[in-house]
C-alpha positions, -999 to 999 in steps of 0.1 A, spaced: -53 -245 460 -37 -224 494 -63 -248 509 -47 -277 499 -9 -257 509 -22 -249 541 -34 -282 552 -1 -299 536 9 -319 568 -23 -333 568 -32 -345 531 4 -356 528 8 -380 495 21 -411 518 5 -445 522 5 -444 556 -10 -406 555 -39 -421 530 -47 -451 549 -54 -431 583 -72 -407 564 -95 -438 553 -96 -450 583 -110 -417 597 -135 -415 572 -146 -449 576 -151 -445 614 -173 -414 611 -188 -432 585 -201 -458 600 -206 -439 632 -232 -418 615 -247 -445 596 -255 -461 635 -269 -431 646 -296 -431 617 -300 -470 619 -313 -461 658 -332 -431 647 -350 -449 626 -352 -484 647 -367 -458 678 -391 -437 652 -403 -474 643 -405 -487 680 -424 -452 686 -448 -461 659 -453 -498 669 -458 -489 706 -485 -460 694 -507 -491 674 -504 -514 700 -515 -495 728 -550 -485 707 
């Protein structure tokens, strides 16, 4: 609970607190999802480029 007292200013029970909060979460969010997506898309590129080559 001194967790939540000491980070009061920023988990502040306001809309306009919560919806940043949201919005922050939803921007790493989807950041992080579209760094896997190209992981992925350049581990299958990778793979492709390997067969074709042979």
């Amino acid at each position: 609970m001194s967790l939540l007292i000491a980070a009061g200013p920023i988990l502040a029970y306001n809309v306009a607190s919560i919806l940043f909060q949201f919005l922050v979460i939803a921007f790493f969010a989807v950041v992080v999802i579209a760094i896997g997506f190209l992981v992925y898309a350049a581990k299958q590129l990778k793979a492709r480029e390997g067969s074709v080559s042979e």
